[in-house]
SEPA-215498 format. One record per residue (C-alpha): residue number from 0; z, y, x. Coordinates in steps of 0.25 Angstrom, whole numbers, padded with zeros to 4 digits. Each point is the difference from the previous one (the first is absolute). Layout:
N
{resi=NUM&z=Z&y=Y&x=X}
...
END
This chain:
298
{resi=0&z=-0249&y=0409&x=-0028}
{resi=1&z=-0014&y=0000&x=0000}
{resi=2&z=-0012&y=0008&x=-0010}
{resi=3&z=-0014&y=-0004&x=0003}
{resi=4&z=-0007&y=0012&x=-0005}
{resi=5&z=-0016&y=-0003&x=-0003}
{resi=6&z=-0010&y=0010&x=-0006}
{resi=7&z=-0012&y=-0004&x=-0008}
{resi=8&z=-0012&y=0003&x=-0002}
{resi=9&z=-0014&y=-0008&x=-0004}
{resi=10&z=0007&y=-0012&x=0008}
{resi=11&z=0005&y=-0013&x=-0004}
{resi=12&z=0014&y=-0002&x=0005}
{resi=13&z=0004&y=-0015&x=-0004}
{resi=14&z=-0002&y=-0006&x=0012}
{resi=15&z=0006&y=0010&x=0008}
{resi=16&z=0012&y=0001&x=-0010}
{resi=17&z=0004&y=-0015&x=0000}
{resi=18&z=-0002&y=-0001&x=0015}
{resi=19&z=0011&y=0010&x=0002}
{resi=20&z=0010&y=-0007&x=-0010}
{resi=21&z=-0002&y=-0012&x=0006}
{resi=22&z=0005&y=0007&x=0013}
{resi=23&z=0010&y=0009&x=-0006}
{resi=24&z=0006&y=-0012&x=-0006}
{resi=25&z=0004&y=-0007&x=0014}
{resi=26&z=0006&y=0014&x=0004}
{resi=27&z=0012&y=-0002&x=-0008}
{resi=28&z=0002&y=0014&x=-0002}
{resi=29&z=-0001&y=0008&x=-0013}
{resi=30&z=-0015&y=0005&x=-0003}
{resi=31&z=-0010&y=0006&x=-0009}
{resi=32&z=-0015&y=0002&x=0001}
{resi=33&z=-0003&y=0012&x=-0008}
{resi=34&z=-0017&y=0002&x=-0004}
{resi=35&z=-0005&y=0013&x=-0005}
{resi=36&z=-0013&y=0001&x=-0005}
{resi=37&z=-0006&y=0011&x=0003}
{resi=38&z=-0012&y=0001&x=-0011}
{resi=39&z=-0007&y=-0012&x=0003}
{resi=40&z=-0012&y=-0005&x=-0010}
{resi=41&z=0005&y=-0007&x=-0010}
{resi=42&z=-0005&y=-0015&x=0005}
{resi=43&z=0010&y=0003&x=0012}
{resi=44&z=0011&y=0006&x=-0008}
{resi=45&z=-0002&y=-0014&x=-0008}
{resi=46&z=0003&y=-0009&x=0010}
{resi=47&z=0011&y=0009&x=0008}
{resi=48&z=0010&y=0000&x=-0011}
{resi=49&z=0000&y=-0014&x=-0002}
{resi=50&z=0009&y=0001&x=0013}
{resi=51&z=0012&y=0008&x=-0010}
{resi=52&z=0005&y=-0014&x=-0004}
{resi=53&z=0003&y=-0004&x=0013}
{resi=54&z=0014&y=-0001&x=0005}
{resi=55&z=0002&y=0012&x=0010}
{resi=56&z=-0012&y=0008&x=-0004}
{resi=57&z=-0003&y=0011&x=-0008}
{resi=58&z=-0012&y=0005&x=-0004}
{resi=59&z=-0002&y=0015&x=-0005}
{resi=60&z=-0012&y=0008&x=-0005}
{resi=61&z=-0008&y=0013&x=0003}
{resi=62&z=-0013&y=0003&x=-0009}
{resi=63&z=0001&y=0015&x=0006}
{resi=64&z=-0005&y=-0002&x=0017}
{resi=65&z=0012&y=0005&x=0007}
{resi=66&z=-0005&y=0000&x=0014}
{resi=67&z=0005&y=-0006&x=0013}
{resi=68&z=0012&y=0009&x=0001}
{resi=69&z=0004&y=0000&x=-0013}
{resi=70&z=0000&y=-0015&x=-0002}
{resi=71&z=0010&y=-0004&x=0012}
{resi=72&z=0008&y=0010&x=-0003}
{resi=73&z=0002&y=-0006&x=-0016}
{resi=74&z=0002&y=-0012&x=0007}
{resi=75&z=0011&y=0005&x=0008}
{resi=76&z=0007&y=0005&x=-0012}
{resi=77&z=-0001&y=-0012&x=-0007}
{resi=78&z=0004&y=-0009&x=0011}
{resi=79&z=0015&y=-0006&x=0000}
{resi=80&z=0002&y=-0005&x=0014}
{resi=81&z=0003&y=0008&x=0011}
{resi=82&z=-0012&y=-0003&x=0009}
{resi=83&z=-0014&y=0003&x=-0004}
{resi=84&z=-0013&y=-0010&x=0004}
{resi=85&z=-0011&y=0007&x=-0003}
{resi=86&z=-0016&y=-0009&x=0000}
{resi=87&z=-0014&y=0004&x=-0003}
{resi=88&z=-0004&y=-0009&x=-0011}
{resi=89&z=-0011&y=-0004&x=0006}
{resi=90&z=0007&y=-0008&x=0010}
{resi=91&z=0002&y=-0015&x=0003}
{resi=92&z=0013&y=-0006&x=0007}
{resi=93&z=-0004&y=-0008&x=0011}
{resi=94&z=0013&y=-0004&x=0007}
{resi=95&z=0010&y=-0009&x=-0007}
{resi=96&z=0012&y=0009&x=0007}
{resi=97&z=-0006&y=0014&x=-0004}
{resi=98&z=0013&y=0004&x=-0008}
{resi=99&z=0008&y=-0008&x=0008}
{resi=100&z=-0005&y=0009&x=0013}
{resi=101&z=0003&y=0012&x=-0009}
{resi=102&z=0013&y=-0003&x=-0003}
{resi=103&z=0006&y=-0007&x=0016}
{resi=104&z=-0006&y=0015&x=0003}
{resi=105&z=0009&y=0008&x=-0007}
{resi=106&z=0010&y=0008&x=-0001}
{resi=107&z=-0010&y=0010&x=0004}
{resi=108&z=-0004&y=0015&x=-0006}
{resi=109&z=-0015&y=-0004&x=-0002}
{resi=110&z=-0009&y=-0012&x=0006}
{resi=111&z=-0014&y=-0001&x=-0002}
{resi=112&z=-0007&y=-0014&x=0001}
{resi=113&z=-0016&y=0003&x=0002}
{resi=114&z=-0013&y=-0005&x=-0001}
{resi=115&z=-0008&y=-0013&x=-0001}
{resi=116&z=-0015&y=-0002&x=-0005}
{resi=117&z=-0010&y=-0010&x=-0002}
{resi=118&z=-0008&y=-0005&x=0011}
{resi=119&z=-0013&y=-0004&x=-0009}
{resi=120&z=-0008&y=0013&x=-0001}
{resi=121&z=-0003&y=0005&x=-0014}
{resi=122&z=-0012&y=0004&x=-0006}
{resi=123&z=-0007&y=0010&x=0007}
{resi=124&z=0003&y=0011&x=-0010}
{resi=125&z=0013&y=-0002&x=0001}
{resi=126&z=0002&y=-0001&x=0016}
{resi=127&z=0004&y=0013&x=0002}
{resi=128&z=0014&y=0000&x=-0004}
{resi=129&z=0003&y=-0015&x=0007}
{resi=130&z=-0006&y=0005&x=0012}
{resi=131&z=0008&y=0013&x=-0001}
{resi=132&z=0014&y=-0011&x=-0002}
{resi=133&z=-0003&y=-0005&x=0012}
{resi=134&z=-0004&y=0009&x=0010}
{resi=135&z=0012&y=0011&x=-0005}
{resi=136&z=0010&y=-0007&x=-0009}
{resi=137&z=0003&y=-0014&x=0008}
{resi=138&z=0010&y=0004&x=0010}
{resi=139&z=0011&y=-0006&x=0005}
{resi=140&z=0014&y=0005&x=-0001}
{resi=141&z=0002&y=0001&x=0015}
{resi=142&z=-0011&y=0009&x=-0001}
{resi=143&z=0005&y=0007&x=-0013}
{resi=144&z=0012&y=0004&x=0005}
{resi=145&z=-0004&y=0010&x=0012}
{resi=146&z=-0002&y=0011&x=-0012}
{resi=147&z=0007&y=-0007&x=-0013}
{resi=148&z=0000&y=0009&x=-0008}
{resi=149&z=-0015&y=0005&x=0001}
{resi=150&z=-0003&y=-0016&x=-0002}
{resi=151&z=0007&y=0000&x=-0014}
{resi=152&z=-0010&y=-0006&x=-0011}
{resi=153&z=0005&y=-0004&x=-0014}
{resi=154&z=-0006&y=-0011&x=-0002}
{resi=155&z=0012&y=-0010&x=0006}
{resi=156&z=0013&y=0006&x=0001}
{resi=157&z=0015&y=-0002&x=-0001}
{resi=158&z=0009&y=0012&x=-0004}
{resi=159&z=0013&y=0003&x=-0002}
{resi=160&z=0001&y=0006&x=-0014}
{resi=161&z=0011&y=0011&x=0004}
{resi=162&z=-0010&y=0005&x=0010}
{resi=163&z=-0013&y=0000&x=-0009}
{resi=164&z=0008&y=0007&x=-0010}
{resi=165&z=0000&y=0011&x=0008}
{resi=166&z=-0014&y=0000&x=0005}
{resi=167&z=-0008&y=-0006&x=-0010}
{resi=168&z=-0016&y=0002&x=0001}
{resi=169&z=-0006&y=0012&x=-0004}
{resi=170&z=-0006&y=0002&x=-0013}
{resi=171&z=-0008&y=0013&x=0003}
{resi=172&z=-0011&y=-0010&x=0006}
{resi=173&z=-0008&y=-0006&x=-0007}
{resi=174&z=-0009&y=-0013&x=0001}
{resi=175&z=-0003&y=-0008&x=0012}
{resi=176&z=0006&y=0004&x=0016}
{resi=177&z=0010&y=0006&x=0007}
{resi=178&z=0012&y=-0001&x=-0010}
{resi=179&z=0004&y=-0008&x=0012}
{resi=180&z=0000&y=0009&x=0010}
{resi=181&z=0006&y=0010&x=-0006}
{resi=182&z=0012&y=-0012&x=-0005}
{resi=183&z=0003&y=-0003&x=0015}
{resi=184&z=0001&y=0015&x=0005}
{resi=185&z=0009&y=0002&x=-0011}
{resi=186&z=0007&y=-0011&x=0004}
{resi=187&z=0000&y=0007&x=0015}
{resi=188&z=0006&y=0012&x=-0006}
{resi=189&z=0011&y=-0007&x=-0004}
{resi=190&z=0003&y=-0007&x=0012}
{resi=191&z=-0004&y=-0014&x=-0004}
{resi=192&z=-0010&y=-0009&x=0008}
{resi=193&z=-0007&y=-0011&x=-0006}
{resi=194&z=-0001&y=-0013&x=0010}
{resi=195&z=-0012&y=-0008&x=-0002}
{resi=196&z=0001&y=-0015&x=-0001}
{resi=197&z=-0010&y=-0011&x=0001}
{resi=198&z=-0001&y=-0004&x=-0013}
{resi=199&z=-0012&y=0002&x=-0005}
{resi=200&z=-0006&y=-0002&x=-0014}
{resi=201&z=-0016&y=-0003&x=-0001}
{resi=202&z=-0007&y=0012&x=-0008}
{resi=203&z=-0010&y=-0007&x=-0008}
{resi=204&z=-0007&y=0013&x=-0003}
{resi=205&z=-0014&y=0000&x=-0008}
{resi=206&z=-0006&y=0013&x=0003}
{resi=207&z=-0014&y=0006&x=0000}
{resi=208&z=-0002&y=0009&x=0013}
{resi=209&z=-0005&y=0010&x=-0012}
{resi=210&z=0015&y=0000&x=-0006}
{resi=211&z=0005&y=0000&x=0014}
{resi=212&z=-0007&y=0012&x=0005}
{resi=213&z=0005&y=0007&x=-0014}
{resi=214&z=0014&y=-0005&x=0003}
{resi=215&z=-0001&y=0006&x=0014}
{resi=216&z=-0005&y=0013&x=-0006}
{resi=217&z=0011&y=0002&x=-0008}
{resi=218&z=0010&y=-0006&x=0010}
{resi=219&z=-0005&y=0013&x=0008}
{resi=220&z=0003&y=0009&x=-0010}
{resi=221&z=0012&y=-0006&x=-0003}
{resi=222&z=0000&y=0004&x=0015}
{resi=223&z=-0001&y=0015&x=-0003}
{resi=224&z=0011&y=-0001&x=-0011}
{resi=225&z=0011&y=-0005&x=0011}
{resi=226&z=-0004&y=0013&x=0008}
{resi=227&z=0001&y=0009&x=-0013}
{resi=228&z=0015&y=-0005&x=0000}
{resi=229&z=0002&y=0005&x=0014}
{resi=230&z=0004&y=-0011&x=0005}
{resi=231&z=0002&y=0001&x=0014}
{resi=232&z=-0014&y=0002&x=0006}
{resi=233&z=0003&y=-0005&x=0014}
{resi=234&z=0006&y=-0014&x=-0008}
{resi=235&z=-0011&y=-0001&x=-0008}
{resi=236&z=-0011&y=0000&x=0012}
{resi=237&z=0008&y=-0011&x=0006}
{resi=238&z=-0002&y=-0009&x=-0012}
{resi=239&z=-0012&y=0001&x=-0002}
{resi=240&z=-0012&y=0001&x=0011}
{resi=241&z=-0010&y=0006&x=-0010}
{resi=242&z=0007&y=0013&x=-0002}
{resi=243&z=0004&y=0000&x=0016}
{resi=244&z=-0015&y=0000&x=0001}
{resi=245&z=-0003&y=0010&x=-0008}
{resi=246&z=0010&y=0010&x=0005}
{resi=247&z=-0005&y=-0003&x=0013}
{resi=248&z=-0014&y=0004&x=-0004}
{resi=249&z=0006&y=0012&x=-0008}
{resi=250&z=0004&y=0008&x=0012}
{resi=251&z=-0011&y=-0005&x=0009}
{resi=252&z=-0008&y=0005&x=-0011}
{resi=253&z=-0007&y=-0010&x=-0002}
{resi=254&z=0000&y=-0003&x=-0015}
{resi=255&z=-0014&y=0008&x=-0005}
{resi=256&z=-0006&y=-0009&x=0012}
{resi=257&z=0006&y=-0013&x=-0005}
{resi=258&z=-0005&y=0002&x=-0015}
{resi=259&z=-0015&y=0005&x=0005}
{resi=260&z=0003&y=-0015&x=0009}
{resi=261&z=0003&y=-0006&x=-0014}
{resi=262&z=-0010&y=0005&x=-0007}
{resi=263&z=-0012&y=-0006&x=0009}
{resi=264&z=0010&y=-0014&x=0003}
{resi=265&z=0007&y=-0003&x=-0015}
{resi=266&z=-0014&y=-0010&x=-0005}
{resi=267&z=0001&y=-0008&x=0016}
{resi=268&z=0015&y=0001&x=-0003}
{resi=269&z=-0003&y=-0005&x=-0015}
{resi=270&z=-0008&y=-0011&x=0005}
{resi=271&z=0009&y=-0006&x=0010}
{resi=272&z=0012&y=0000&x=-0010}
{resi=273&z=-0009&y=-0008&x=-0011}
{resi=274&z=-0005&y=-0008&x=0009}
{resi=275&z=0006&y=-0014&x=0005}
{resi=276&z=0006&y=0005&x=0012}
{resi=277&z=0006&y=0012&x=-0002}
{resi=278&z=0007&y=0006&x=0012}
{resi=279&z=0013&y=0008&x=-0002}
{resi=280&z=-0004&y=0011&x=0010}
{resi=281&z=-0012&y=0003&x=-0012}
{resi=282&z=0012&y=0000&x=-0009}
{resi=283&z=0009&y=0011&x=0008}
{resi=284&z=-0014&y=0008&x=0001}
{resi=285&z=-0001&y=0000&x=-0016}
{resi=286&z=0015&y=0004&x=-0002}
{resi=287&z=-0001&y=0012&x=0010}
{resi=288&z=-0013&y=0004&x=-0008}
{resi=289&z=0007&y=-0001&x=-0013}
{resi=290&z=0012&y=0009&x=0005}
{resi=291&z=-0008&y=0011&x=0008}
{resi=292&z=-0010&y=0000&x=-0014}
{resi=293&z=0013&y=0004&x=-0008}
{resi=294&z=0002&y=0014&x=-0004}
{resi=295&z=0015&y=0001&x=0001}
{resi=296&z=0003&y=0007&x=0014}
{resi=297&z=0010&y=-0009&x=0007}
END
């Protein structure tokens, strides 16, 4: 009934694989866990396919990066079962009822169960992306559900397989961010809702703010592609408040002001984001920068 679909890449899994059969088996239902790894070095790729011997689990290989799109959508194909849970590697199971909650959910088209993280701050380089996760990404269901589909993240979702088979994410984008959005306006257009749950996983993410400012960047273009593809432009400001921003600035005219702005602000900007109390507002200010600064003419 059940395939757990996990992606990998430069993480190590065991844990995370033996905590879900240990659930999965009081479920008494039919399951697999399906781990593809998406290119890892080799010290991960060691240790992952260990899990192949495993009852209920398969293991599969990629030495060629696939990408975020590409990935879930293999594991879509491969899986048997008709509803899909896809997870982030790098995630813990925190509650002893986390499939359980998936299942006494269903039948349903698409749940999505959310966000925990840690509360110990990390290491200064690296408190960027938690203090991101907690500002932006810990929500609650309740909270979620105003505008579901514009919430959708892919980190921690149930889905029918009929329905993804008809979706599926989009491999023109490429990299890091917005694969997402995109995912849950195609959903839209096809009439299906996704209802959040409270059901979270903890992201146990380890991320310089030098990687998550790259990764930002090139969730942005991934950004521009989405409006290449002529998507709706009115959905696509709604999802996301970065382009809503922008557009805004656009007919006020405003952009050459912004990026003469930028140009003075990015080092104070900068600063605050390295630093050990980086404020989320600097953040939105460094985005918008990145946006206006790009050539393509939205």
């Amino acid at each position: 009934m059940l395939s757990i679909c996990i992606a990998i890449h430069n993480w190590d899994v065991n844990r995370l694989v033996n905590d879900l059969l240990t659930q999965a088996d009081k479920l008494n239902v039919p399951y697999e866990i399906l781990l593809l790894d998406d290119a890892s070095d080799y010290e991960y790729q060691k240790k992952n396919a260990k899990l192949d011997f495993l009852e209920h689990v398969t293991y599969l290989q990629s030495y060629i990066n696939m990408g975020r799109s590409l990935v879930r959508n293999t594991l879509a194909s491969r899986a048997k079962y008709p509803y899909l849970l896809f997870m982030d590697c790098d995630t813990t199971v925190t509650h002893r009822d986390f499939l359980k909650k998936y299942m006494d959910s269903l039948p349903a088209d698409v749940l999505s169960g959310g966000y925990e993280y840690r509360k110990r701050r990390p290491r200064k380089d690296c408190l960027l992306r938690w203090a991101y996760g907690h500002a932006r990404e810990v929500k609650s269901a309740q909270e979620k559900n105003i505008h579901p589909n514009h919430n959708f993240s892919t980190f921690n979702f149930l889905i029918k397989k009929k329905i993804f088979e008809k979706v599926q994410f989009n491999e023109n984008l490429q990299g890091y961010g917005h694969e997402d959005t995109l995912f849950g306006l195609d959903l839209l257009d096809q009439g299906i809702t996704v209802y959040h749950i409270d059901n979270p996983l903890r992201h146990d993410v380890v991320c310089t703010t030098q990687k998550f400012l790259q990764q930002i960047e090139n969730s942005i273009d991934n950004l521009l592609v989405i409006e290449e593809l002529e998507k709706p432009s009115r959905c696509l400001e709604e999802s996301v408040t970065l382009l809503r921003t922008y557009k805004r600035m656009k007919r006020w005219k405003m952009v050459g002001f912004y990026r003469f702005f930028y140009s003075l602000s990015k080092k104070f900007i900068l600063k605050n984001l390295y630093s050990s109390k980086p404020n989320m507002h600097m953040l939105d200010l460094y985005k918008l920068g990145y946006l206006c600064n790009k050539t393509i003419d939205l």
